[in-house]
DRENDO-1510 file (C-alpha; in Angstrom, 1 decimal, always signed):
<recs>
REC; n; res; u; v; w
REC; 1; UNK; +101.3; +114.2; +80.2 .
REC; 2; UNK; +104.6; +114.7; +82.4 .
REC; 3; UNK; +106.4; +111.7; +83.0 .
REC; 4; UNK; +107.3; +113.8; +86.9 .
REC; 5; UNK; +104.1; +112.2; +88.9 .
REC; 6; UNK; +105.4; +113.8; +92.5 .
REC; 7; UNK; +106.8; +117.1; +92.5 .
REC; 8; UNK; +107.1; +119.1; +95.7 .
REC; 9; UNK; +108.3; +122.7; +96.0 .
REC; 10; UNK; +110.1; +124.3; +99.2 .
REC; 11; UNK; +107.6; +122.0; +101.2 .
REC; 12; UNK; +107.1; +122.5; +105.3 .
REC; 13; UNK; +105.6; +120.6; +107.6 .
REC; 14; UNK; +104.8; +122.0; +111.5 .
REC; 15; UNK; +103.4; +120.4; +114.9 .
REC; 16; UNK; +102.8; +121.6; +117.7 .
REC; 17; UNK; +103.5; +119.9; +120.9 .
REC; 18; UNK; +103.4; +120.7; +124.6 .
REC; 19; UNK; +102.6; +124.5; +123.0 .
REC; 20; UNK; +106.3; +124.2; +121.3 .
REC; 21; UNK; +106.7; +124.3; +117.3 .
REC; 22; UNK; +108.4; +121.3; +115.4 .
REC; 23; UNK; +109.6; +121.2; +112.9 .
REC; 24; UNK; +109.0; +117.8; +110.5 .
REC; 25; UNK; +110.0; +118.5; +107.2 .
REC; 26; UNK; +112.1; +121.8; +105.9 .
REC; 27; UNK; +111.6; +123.3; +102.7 .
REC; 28; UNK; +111.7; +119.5; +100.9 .
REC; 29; UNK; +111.7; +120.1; +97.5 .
REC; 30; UNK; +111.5; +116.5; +95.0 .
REC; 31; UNK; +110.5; +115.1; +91.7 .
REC; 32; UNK; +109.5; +111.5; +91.5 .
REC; 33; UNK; +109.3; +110.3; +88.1 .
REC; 34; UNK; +106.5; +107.5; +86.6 .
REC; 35; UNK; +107.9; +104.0; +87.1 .
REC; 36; UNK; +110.3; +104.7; +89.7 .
REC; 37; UNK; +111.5; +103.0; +92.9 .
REC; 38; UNK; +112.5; +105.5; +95.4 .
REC; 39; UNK; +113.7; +104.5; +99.0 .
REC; 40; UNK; +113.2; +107.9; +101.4 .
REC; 41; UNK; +116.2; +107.0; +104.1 .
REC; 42; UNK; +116.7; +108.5; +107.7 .
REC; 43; UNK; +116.9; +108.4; +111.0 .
REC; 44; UNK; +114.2; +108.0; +113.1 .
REC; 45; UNK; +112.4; +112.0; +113.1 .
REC; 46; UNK; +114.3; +113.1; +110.0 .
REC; 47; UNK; +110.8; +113.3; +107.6 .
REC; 48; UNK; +111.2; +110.5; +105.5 .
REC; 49; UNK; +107.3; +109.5; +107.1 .
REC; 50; UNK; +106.0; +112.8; +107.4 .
REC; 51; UNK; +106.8; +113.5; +103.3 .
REC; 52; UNK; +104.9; +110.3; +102.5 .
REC; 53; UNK; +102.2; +111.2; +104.2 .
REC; 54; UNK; +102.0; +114.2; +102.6 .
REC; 55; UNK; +102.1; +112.8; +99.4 .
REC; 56; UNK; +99.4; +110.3; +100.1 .
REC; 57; UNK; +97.2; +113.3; +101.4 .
REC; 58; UNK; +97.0; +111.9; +104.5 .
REC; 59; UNK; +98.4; +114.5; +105.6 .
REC; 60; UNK; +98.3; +118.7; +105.0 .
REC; 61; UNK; +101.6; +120.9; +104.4 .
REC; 62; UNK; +102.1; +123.6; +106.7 .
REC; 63; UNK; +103.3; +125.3; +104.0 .
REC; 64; UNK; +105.0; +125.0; +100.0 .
REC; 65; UNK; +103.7; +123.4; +97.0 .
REC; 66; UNK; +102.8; +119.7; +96.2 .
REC; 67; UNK; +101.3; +118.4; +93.4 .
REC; 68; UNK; +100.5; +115.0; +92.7 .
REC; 69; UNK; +99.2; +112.9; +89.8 .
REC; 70; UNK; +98.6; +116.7; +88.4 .
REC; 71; UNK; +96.9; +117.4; +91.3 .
REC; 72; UNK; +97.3; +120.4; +93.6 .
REC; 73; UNK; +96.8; +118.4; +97.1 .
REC; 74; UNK; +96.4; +121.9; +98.5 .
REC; 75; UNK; +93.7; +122.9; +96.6 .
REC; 76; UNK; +91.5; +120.3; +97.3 .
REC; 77; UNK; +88.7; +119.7; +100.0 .
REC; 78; UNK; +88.6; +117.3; +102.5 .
REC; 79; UNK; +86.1; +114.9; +100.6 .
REC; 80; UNK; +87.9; +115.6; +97.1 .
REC; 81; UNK; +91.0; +114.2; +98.7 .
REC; 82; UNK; +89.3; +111.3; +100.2 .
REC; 83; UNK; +88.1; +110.3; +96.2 .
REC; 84; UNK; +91.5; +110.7; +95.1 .
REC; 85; UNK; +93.3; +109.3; +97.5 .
REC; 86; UNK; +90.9; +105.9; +96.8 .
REC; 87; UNK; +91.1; +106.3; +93.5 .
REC; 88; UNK; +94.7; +107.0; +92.4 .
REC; 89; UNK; +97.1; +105.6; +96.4 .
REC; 90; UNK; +97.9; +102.5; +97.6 .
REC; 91; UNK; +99.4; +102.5; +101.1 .
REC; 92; UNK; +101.7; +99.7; +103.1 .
REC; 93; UNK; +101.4; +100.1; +106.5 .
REC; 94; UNK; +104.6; +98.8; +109.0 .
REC; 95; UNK; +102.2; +97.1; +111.0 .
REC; 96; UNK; +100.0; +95.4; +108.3 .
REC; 97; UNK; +96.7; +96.7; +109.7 .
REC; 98; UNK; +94.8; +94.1; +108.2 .
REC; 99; UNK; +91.8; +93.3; +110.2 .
REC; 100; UNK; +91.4; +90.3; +112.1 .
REC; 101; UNK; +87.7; +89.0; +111.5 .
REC; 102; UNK; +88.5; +89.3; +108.2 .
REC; 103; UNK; +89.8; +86.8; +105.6 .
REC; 104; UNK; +92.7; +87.2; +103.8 .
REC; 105; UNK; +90.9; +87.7; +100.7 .
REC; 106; UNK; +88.3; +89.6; +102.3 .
REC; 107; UNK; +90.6; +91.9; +103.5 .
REC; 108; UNK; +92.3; +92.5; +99.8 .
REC; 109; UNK; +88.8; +93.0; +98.7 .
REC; 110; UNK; +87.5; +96.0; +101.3 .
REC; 111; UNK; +89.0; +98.3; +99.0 .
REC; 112; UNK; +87.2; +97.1; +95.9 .
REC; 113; UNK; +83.7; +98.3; +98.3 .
REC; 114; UNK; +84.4; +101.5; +97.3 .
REC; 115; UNK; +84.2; +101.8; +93.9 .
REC; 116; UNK; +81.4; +100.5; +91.6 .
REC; 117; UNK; +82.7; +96.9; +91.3 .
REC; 118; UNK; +80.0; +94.0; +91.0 .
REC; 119; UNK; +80.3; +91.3; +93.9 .
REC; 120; UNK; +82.0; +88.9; +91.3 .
REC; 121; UNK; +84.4; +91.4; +89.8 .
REC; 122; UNK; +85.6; +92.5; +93.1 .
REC; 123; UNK; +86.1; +88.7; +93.9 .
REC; 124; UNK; +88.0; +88.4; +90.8 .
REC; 125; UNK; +90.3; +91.3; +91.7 .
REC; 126; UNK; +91.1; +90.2; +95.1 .
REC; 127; UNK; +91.9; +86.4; +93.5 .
REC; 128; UNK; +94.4; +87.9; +91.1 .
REC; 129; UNK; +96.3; +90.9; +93.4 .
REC; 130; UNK; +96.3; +87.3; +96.2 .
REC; 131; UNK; +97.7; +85.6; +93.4 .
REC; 132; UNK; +100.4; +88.3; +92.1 .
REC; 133; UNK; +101.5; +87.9; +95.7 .
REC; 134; UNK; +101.8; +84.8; +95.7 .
REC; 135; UNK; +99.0; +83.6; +98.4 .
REC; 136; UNK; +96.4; +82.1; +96.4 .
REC; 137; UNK; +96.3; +79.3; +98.9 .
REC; 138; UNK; +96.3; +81.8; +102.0 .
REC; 139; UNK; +92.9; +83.2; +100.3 .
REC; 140; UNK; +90.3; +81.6; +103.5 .
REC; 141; UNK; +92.8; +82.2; +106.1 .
REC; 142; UNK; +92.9; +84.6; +109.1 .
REC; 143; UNK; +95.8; +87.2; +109.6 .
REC; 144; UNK; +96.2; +84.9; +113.2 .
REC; 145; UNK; +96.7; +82.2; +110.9 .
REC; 146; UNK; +99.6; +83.8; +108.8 .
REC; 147; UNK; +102.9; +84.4; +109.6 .
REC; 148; UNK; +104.1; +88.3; +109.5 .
REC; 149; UNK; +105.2; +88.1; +106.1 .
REC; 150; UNK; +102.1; +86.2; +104.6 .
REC; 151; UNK; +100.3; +89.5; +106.5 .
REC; 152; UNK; +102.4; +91.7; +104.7 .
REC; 153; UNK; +101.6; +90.6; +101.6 .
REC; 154; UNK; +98.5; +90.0; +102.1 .
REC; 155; UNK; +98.4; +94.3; +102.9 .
REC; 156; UNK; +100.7; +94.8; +99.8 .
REC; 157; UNK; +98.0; +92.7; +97.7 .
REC; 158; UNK; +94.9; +95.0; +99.2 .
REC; 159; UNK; +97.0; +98.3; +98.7 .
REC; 160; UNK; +97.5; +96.9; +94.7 .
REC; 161; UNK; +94.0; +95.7; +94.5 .
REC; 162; UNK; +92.4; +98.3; +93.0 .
REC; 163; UNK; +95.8; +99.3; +90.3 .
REC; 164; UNK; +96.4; +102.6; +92.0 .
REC; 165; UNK; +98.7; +104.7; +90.3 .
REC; 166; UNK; +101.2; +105.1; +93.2 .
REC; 167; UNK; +102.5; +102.5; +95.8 .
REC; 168; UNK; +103.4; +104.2; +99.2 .
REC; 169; UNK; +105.2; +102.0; +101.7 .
REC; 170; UNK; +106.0; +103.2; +105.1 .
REC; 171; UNK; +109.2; +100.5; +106.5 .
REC; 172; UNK; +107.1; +98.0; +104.9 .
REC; 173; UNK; +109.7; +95.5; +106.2 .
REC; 174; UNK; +110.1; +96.9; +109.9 .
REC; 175; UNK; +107.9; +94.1; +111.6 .
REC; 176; UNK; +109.7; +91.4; +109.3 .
REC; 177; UNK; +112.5; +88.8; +110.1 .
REC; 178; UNK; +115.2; +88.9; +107.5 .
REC; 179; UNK; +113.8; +86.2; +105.5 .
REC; 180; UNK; +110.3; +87.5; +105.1 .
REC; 181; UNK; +112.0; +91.1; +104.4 .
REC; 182; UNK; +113.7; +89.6; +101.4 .
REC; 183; UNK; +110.2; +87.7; +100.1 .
REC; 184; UNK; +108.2; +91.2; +100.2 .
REC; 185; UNK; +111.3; +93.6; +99.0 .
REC; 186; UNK; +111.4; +91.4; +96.0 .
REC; 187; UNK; +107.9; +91.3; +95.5 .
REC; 188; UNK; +108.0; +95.4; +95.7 .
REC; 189; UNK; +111.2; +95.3; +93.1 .
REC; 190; UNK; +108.8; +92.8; +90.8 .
REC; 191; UNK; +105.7; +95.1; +91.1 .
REC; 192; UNK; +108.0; +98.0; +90.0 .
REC; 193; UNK; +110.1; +96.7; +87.0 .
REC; 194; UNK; +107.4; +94.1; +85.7 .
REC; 195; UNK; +104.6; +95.9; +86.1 .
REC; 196; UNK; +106.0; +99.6; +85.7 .
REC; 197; UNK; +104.3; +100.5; +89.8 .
REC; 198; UNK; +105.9; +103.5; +90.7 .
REC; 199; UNK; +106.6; +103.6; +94.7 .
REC; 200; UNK; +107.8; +105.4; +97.2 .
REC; 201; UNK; +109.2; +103.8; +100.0 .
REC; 202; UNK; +110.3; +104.8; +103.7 .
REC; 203; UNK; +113.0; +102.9; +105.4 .
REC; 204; UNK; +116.1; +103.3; +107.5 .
REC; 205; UNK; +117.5; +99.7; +106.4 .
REC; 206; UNK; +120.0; +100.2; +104.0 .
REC; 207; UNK; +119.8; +96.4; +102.7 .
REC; 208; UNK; +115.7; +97.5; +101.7 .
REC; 209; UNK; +117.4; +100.9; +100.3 .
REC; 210; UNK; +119.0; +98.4; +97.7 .
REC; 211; UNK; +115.9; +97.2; +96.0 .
REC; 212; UNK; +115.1; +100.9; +95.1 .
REC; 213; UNK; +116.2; +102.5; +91.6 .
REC; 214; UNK; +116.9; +105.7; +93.3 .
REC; 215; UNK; +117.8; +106.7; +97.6 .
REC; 216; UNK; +116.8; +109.8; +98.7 .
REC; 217; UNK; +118.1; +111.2; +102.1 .
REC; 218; UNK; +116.4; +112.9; +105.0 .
REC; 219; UNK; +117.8; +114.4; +107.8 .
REC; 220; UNK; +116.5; +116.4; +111.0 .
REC; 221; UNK; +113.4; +117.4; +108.3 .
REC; 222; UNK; +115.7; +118.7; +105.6 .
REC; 223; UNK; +115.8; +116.6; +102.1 .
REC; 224; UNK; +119.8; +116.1; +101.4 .
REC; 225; UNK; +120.7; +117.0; +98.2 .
REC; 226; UNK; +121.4; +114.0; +95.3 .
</recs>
């Protein structure tokens, strides 16, 4: 198998708003690589979030190629993408979205509901991705109850939970303070190096851009040359 695990091809990505055409992404062409940490960096509207999304089929190109994990994202249905994307994505949101009647370790383990897990080995999952983060004494607690960097990790735990073969994080550290920046950008650099996680990361901080093995540039939709 390739060691290239995200290669896009003269990819384009259109909206239309108020009945005019924009736009997102021009002809972004990219190879990611297995076990790489890539920072995607640019102003706010250059791309950077609307090629992520692509990759973690949340998302449909207008146009161009993308393949993914050997997958053609393209070719697949609505439902087929839904599978994969379970099976194969885990996703870090800026804003956490953890849900707030949930535990912390309950929300790690809503993932786990989707696949064919036993009660006790979905516990057992959630109890070691808590613990790789390290908030295995955060386990009963509300998201109300932690601070936003305890939430974060708490949403980097359930987006590792179920060892996904990709690690997608959109300015996982744009709700942080500086200190609790630092705690989950070293936690990403850990997943990545000790545990061979290869992620993608948006940001426009160029301290976050730091952590990554490899920055790639975005601007006004167009992917800047290396």
């Amino acid at each position: 198998m390739s060691d290239v695990v995200i290669r896009t091809n003269m990819l384009n990505k259109e909206f239309v708003r108020d009945a005019e055409r924009v736009v997102a992404l021009k002809d972004a062409s990219i190879e990611i690589r297995r076990g790489e940490f890539v920072a995607l960096m640019g102003p706010s509207g250059s791309g950077k979030s609307t090629l992520l999304h692509l990759i973690a089929a949340m998302d449909k190109a207008t146009s161009g190629e993308i393949d993914v994990l050997g997958e053609n994202l393209s070719a697949l249905s609505d439902s087929a993408i839904a599978r994969w994307r379970n099976a194969h994505i885990g996703f870090v949101f800026q804003s956490f979205n953890l849900i707030p009647v949930l535990t912390a370790h309950e929300n790690v383990e809503l993932p786990l509901k989707l696949t064919g897990l036993s009660k006790s080995e979905r516990q057992t999952h959630a109890n070691t991705a808590l613990k790789l983060v390290g908030l295995e004494d955060r386990m009963g607690h509300f998201p109300r109850q932690l601070s936003g960097g305890q939430e974060q990790r708490v949403a980097i735990a359930r987006a590792i939970v179920t060892d996904p073969d990709l690690l997608l994080c959109d300015e996982p550290t744009g709700n942080l303070d500086a200190k609790s920046a630092q705690e989950v950008l070293t936690l990403l650099a850990k997943l990545n190096k000790e545990f061979n996680k290869t992620i993608v990361m948006v940001t426009h901080d160029p301290h976050a851009a730091q952590f990554a093995s490899k920055v790639r540039h975005l601007d006004k939709g167009e992917l800047l040359p290396e």
